[in-house]
FIKOLZA-1660 file (N, C-alpha, C; in steps of 0.1 Angstrom, whole numbers, plus 5000, padded with zeros to 4 digits):
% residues 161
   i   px   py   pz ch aa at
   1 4169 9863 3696  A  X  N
   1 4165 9850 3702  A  X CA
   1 4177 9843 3706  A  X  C
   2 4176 9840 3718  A  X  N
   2 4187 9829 3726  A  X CA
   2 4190 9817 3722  A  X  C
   3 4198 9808 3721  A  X  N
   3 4201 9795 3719  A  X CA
   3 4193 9786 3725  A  X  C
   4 4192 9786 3736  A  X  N
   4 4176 9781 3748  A  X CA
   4 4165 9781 3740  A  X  C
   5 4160 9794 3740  A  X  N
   5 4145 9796 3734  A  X CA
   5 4146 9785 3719  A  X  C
   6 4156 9789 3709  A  X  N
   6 4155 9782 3698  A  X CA
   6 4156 9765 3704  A  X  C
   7 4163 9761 3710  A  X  N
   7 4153 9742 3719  A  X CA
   7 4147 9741 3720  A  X  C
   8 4141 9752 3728  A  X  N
   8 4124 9748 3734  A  X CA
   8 4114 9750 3722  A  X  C
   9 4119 9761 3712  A  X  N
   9 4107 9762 3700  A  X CA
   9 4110 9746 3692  A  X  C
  10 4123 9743 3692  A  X  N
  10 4124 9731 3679  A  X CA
  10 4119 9720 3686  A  X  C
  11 4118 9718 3705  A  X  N
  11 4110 9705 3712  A  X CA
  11 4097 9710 3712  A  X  C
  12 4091 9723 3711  A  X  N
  12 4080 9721 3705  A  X CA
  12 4071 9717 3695  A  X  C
  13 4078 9722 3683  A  X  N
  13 4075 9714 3671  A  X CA
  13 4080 9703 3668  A  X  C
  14 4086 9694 3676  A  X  N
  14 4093 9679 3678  A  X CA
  14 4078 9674 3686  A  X  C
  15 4069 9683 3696  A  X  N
  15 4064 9674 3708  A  X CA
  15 4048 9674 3693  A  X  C
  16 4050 9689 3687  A  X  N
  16 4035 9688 3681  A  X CA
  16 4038 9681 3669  A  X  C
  17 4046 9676 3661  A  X  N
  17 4046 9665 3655  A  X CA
  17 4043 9651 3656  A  X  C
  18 4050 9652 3667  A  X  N
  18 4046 9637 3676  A  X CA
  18 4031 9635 3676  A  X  C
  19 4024 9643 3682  A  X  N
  19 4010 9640 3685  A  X CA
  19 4003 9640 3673  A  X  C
  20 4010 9645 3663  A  X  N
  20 4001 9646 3647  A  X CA
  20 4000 9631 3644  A  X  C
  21 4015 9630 3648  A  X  N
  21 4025 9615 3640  A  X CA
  21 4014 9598 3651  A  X  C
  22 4006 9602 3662  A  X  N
  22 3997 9592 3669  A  X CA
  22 3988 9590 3656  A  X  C
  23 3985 9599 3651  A  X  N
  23 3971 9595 3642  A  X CA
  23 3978 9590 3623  A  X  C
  24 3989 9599 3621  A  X  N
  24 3991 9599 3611  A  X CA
  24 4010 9589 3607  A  X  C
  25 4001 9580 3598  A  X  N
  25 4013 9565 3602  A  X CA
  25 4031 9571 3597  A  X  C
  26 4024 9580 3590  A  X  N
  26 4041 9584 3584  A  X CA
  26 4050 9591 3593  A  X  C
  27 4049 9594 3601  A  X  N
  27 4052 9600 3613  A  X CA
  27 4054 9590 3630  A  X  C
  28 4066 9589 3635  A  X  N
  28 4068 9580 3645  A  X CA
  28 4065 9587 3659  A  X  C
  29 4053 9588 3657  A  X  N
  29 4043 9598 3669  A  X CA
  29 4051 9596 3683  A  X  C
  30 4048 9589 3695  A  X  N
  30 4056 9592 3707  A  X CA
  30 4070 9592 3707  A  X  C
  31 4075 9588 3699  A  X  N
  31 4095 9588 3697  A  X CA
  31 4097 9606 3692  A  X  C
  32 4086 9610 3689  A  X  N
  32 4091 9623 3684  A  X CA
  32 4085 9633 3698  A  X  C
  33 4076 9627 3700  A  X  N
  33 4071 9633 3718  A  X CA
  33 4081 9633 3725  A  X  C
  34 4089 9625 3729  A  X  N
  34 4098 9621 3735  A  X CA
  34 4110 9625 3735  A  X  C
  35 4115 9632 3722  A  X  N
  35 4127 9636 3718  A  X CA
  35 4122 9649 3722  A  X  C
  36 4111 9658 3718  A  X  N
  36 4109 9664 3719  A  X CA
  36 4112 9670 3737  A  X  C
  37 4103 9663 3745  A  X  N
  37 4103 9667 3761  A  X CA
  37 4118 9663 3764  A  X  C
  38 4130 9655 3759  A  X  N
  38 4139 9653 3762  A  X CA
  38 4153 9670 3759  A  X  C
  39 4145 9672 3746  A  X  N
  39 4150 9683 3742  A  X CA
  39 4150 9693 3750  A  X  C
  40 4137 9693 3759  A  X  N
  40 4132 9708 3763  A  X CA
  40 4141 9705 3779  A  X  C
  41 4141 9688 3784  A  X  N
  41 4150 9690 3791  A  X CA
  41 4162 9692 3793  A  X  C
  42 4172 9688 3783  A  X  N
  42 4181 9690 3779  A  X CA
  42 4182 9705 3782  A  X  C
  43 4177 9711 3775  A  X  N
  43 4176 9727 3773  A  X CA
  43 4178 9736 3785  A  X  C
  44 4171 9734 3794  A  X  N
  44 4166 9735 3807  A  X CA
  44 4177 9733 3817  A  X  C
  45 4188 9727 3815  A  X  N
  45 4200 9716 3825  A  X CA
  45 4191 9708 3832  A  X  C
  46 4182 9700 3825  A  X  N
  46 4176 9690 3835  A  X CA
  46 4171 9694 3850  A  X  C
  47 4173 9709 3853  A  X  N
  47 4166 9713 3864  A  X CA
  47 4150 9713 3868  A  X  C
  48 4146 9712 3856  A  X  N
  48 4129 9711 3860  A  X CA
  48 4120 9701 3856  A  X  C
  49 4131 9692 3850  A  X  N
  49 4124 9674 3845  A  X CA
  49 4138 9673 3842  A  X  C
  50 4140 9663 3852  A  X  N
  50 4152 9652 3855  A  X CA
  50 4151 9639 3849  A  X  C
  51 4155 9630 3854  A  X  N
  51 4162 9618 3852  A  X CA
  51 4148 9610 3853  A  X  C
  52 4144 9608 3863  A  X  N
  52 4133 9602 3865  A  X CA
  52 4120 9599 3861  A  X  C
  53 4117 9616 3859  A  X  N
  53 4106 9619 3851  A  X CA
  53 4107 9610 3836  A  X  C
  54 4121 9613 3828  A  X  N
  54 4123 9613 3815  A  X CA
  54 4126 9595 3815  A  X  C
  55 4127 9589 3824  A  X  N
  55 4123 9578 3827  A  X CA
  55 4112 9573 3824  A  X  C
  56 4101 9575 3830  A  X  N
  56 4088 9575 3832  A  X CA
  56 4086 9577 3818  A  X  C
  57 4089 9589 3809  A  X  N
  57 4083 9590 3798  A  X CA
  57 4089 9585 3784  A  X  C
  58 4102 9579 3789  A  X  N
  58 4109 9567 3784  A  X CA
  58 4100 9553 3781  A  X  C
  59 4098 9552 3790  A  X  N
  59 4085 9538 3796  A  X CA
  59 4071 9538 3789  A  X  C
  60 4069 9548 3795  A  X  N
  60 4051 9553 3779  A  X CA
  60 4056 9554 3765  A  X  C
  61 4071 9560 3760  A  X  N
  61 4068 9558 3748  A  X CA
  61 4074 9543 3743  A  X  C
  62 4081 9535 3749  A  X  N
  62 4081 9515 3743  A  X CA
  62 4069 9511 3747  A  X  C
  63 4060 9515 3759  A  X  N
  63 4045 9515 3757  A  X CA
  63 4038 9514 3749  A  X  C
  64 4041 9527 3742  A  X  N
  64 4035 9529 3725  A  X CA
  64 4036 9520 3717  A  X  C
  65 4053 9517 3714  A  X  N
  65 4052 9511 3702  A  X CA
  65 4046 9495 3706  A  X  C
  66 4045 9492 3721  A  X  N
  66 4040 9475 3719  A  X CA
  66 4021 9478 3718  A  X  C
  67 4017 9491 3721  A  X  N
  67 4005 9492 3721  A  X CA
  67 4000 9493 3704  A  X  C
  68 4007 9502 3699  A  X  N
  68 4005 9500 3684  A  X CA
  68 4003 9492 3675  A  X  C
  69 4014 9479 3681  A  X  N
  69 4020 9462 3676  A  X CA
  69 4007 9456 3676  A  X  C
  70 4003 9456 3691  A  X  N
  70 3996 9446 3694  A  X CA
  70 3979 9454 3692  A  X  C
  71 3978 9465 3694  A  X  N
  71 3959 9465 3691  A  X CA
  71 3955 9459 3675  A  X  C
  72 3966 9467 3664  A  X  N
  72 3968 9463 3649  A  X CA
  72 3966 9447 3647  A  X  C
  73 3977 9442 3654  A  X  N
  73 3975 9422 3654  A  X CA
  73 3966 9416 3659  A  X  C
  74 3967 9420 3673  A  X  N
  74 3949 9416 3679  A  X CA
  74 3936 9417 3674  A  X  C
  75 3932 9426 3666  A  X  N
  75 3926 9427 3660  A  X CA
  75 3920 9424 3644  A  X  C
  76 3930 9423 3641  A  X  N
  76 3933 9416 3630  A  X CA
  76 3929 9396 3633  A  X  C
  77 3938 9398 3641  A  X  N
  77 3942 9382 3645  A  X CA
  77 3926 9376 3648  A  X  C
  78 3921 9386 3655  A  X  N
  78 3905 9379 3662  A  X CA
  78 3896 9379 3652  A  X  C
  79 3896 9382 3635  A  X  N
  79 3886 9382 3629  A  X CA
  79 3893 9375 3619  A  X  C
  80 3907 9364 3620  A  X  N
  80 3916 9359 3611  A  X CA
  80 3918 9362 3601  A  X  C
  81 3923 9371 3601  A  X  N
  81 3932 9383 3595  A  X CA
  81 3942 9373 3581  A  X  C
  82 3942 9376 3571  A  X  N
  82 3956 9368 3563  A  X CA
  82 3966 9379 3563  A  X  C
  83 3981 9376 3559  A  X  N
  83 3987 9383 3560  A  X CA
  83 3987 9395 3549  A  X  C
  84 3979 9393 3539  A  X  N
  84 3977 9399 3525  A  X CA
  84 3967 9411 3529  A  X  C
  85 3963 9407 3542  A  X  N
  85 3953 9416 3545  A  X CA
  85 3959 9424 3554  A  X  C
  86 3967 9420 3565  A  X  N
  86 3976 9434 3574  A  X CA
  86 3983 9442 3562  A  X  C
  87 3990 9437 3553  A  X  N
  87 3998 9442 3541  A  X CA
  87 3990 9454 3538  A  X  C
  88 3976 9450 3528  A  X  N
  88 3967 9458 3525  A  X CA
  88 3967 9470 3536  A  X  C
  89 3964 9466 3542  A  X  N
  89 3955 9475 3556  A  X CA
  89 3970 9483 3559  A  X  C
  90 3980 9482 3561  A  X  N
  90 3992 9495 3561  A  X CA
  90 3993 9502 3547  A  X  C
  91 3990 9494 3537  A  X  N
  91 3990 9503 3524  A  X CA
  91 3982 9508 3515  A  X  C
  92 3973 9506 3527  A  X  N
  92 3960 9516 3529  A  X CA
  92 3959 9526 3533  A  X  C
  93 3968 9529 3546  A  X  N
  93 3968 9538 3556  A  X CA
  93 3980 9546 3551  A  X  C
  94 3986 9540 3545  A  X  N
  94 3995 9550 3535  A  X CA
  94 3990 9561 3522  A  X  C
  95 3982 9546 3516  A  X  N
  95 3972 9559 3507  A  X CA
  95 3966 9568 3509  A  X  C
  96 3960 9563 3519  A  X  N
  96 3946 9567 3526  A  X CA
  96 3952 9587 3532  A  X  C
  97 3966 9586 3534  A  X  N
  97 3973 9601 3531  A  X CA
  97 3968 9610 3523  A  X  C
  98 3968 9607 3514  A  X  N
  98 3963 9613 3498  A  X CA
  98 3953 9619 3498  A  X  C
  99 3946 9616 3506  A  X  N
  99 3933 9618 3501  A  X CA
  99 3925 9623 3517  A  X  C
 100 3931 9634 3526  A  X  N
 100 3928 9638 3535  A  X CA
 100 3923 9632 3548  A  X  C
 101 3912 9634 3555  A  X  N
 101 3914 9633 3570  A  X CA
 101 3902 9611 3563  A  X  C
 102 3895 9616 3549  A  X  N
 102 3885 9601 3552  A  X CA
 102 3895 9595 3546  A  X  C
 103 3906 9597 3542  A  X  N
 103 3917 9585 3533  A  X CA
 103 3920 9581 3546  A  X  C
 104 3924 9588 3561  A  X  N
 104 3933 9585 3569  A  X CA
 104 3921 9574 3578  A  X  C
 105 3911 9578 3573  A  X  N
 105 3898 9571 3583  A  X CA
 105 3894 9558 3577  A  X  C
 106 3892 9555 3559  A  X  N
 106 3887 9547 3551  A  X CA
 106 3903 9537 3542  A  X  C
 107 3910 9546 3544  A  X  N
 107 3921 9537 3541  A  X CA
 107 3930 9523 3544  A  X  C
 108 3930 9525 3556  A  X  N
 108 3934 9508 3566  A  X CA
 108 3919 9498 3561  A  X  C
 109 3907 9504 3561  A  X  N
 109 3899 9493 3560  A  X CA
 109 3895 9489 3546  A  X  C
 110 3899 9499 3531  A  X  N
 110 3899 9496 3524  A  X CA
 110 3908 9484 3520  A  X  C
 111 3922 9488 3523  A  X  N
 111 3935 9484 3524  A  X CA
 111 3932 9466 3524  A  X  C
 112 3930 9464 3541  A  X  N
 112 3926 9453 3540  A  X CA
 112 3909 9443 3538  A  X  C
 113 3905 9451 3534  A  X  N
 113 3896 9443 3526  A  X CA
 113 3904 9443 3515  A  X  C
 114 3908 9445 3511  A  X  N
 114 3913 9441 3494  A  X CA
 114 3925 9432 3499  A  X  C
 115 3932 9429 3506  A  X  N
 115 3939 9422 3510  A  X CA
 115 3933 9410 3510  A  X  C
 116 3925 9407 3522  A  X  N
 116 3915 9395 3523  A  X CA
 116 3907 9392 3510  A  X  C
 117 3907 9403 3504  A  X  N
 117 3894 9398 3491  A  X CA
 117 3909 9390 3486  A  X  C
 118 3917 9396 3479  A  X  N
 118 3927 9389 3470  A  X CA
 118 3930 9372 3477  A  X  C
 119 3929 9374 3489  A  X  N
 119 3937 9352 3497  A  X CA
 119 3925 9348 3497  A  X  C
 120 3911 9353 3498  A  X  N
 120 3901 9344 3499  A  X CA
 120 3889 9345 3487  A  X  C
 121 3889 9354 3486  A  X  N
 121 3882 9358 3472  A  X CA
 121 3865 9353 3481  A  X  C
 122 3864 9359 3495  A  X  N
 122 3849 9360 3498  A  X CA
 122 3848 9372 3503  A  X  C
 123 3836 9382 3498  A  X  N
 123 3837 9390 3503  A  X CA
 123 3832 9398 3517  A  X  C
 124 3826 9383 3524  A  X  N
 124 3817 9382 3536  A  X CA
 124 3825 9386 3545  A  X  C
 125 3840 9376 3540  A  X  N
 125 3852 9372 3551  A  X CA
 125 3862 9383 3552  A  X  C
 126 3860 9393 3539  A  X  N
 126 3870 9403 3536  A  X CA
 126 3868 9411 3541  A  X  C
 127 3854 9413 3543  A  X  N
 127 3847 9427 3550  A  X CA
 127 3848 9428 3566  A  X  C
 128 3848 9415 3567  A  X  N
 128 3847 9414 3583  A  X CA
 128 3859 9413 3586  A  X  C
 129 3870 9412 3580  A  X  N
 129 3884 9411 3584  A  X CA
 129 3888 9426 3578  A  X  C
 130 3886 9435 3572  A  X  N
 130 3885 9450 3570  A  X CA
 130 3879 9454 3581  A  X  C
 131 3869 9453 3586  A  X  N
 131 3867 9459 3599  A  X CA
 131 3871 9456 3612  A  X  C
 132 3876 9446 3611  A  X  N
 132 3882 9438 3623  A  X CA
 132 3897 9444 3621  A  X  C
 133 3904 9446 3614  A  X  N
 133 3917 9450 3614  A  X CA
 133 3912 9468 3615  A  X  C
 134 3907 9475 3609  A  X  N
 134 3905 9488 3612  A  X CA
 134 3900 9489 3624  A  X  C
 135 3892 9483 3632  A  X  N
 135 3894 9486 3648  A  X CA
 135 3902 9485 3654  A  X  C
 136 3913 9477 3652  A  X  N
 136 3925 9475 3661  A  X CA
 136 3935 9486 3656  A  X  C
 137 3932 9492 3646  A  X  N
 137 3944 9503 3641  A  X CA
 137 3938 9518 3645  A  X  C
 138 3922 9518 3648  A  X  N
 138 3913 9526 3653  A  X CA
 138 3919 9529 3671  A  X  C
 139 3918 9512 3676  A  X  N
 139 3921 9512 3688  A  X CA
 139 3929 9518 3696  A  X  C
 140 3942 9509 3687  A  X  N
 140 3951 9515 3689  A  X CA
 140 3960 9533 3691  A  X  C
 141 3951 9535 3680  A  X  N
 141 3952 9552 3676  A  X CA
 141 3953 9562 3690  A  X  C
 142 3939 9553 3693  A  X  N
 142 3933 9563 3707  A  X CA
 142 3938 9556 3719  A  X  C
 143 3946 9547 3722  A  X  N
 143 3956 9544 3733  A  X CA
 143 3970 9553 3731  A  X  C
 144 3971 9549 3718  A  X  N
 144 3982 9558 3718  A  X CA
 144 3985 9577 3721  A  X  C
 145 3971 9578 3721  A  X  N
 145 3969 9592 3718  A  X CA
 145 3965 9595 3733  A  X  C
 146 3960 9586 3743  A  X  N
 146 3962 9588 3757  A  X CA
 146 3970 9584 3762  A  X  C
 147 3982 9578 3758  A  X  N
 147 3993 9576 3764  A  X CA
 147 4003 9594 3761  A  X  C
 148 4006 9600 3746  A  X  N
 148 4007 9613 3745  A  X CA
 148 3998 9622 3753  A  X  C
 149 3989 9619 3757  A  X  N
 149 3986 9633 3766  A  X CA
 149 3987 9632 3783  A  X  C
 150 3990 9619 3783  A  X  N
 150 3996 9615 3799  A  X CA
 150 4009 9617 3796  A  X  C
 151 4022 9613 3788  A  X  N
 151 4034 9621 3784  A  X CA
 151 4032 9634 3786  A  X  C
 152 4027 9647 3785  A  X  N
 152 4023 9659 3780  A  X CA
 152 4018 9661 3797  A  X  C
 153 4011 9652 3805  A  X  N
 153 4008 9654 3818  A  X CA
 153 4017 9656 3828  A  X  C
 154 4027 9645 3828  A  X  N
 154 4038 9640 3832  A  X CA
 154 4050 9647 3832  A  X  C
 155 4051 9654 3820  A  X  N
 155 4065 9665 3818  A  X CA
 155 4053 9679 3823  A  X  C
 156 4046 9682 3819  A  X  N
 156 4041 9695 3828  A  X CA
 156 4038 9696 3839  A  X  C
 157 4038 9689 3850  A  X  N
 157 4037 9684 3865  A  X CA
 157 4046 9683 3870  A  X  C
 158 4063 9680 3859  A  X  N
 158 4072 9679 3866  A  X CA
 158 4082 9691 3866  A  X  C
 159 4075 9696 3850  A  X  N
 159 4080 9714 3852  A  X CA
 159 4075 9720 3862  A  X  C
 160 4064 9720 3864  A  X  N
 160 4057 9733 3869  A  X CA
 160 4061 9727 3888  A  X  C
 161 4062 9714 3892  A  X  N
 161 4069 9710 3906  A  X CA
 161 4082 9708 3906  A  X  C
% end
């Protein structure tokens, strides 16, 4: 095996990490897409995705990270979120690891309900701010995860032209 081929296999498993890394928080999902398609052009001499393109997909992935920021706070924010409760709700989504694909699904919303239950001690308010913060981390998930497959559009459109 060539020195080439071994780039393009290690920006592959750089680009399929990435897309794991959209859903799963331990993992810095488009920055690893990104290195990844950067890798493969690198690889390549920049002859079949250049400057521009890798531009372009420069731009979707700080996309990402304000899309991630803001669905998570927005959401949060709109069902008045305390801070004990975003806390929760990431250290939820960390637990929520542990325990397969429903920890990755029930974890953010456990997370912050228990957050909110701890600052307000209601559990009307907790619940609704658990589900109000788990849709914006929900939201977000799936913006992010169409912004990686427009990345994934974008570098194969500009190989293949």
């Amino acid at each position: 095996m060539d020195l080439q081929a071994i780039y393009y296999l290690i920006a592959a498993i750089l680009i399929l990490l990435g897309i794991a890394g959209t859903v799963l928080p331990a993992l810095p999902g488009l920055p690893l897409v990104f290195a990844g398609m950067l890798l493969a052009a690198w690889a390549g001499d920049f002859q079949q995705v250049g400057g521009w393109t890798l531009l372009g997909l420069g731009l979707l992935t700080l996309l990402s990270l304000g899309v991630d920021f803001l669905a998570t706070a927005l959401g949060a924010k709109r069902v008045g979120a305390s801070r004990l409760a975003l806390a929760g709700a990431v250290l939820g989504t960390f637990a929520g690891l542990f325990f397969g694909p429903v920890g990755l699904f029930a974890g953010p919303f456990v997370g912050a309900l228990a957050g909110e239950l701890v600052h307000s001690r209601q559990i009307r308010l907790a619940a609704k701010v658990g589900l109000g913060t788990w849709l914006g981390i929900v939201l977000g998930t799936v913006l992010k995860l169409g912004l990686a497959f427009a990345m994934l559009g974008l570098f194969a459109l500009a190989w293949l032209i």
